[in-house]
C-alpha positions as CSV (number, residue, x, y, z in Angstrom):
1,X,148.8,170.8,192.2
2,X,152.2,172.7,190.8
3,X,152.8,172.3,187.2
4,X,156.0,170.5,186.5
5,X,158.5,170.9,183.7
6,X,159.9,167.4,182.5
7,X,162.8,166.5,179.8
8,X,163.7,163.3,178.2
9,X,167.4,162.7,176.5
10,X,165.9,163.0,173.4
11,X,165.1,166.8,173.9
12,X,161.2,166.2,174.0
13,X,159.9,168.2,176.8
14,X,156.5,168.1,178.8
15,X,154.8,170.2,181.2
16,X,152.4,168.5,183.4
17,X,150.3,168.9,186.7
18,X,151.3,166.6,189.6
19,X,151.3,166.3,193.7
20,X,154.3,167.3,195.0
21,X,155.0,163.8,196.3
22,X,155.0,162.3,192.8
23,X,157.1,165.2,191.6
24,X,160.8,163.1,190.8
25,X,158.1,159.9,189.2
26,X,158.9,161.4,185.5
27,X,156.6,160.2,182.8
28,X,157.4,158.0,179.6
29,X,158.4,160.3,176.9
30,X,156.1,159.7,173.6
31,X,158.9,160.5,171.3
32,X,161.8,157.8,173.0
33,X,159.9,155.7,175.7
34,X,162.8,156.6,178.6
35,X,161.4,157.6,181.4
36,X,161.3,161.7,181.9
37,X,163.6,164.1,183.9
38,X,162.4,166.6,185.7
39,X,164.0,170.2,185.2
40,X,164.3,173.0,187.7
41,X,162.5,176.3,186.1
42,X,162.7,180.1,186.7
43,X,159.7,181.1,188.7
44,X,157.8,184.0,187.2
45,X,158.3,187.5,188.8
46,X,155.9,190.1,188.4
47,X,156.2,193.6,189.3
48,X,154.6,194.2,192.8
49,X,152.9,197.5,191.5
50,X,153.5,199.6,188.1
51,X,153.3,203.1,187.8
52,X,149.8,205.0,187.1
53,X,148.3,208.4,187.6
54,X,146.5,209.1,190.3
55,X,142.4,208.8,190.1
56,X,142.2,212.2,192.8
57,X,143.7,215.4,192.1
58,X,146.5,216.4,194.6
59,X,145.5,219.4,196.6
60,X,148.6,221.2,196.6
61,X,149.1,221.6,193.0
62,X,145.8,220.6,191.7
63,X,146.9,217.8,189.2
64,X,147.0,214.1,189.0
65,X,150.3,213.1,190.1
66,X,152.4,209.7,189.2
67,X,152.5,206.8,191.5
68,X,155.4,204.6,191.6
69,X,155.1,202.5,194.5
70,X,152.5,201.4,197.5
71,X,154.6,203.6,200.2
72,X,154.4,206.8,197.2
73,X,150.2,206.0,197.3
74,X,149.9,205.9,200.8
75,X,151.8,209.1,201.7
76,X,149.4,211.1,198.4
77,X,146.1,209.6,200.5
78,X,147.9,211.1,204.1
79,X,148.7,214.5,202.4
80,X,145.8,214.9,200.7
81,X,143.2,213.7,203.5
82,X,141.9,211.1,201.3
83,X,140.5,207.7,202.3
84,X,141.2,204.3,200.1
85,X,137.5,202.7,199.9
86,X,137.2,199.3,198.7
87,X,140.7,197.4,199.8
88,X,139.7,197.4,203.5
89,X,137.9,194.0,205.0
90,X,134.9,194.7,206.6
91,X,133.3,191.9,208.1
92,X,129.3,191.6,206.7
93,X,126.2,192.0,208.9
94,X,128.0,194.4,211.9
95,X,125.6,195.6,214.8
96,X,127.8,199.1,214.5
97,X,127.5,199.8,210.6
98,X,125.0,201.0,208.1
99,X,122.9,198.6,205.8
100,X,123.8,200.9,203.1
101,X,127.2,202.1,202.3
102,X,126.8,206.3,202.0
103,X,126.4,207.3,198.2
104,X,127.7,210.5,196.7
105,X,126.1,212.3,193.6
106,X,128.3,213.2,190.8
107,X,128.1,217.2,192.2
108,X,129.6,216.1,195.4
109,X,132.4,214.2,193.7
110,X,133.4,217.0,191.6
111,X,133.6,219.0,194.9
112,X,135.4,216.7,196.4
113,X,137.8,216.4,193.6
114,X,137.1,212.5,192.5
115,X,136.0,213.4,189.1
116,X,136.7,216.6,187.2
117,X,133.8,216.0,184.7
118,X,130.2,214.2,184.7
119,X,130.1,211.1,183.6
């Protein structure tokens, strides 16, 4: 159920859960006793993706580089023959895969350029 934004003529104001059908039915207002309006609100807009660092060093200048967008991080895994691991679906108990996923030690991750020191 949406959360709803009401306001009586007396300025009190209430936000409370309700089905969209009974959105208009505005309550009682505690302070007055007239019945409720209810307001149209600003919808809350978040950033899609906010700039980091990346984890993996980029092979062409051997440094972290800044990420800015989703297009930026894809086009840093391309160049850098890097694969994403963990945002992919894979659907449990396939014929084709491995019971276990494949595990690196920390010496291959440092060879591969995941972690510059041990842990």
């Amino acid at each position: 159920m949406p959360i709803y934004r009401y306001l009586s003529e007396c300025g009190f104001q209430a936000d409370e859960f309700r089905k969209i059908d009974n959105r208009n039915d505005g309550p009682e207002c505690p302070s007055c006793g007239d019945k409720m309006q209810l307001r149209i609100m600003g919808c809350n807009v978040q950033a899609d993706n906010t700039d980091y660092v990346s984890a993996a060093l980029d092979k062409e200048t051997g440094k972290r580089v800044s990420i800015r967008s989703r297009a930026q991080h894809r086009e840093f895994l391309v160049r850098n023959d890097y694969v994403e691991v963990g945002n992919d679906f894979t659907p449990p108990n396939r014929d084709d895969s491995p019971a276990d996923a494949p595990m690196m030690s920390v010496e291959e991750m440092k060879k591969s350029g995941f972690v510059e020191e041990a842990f």
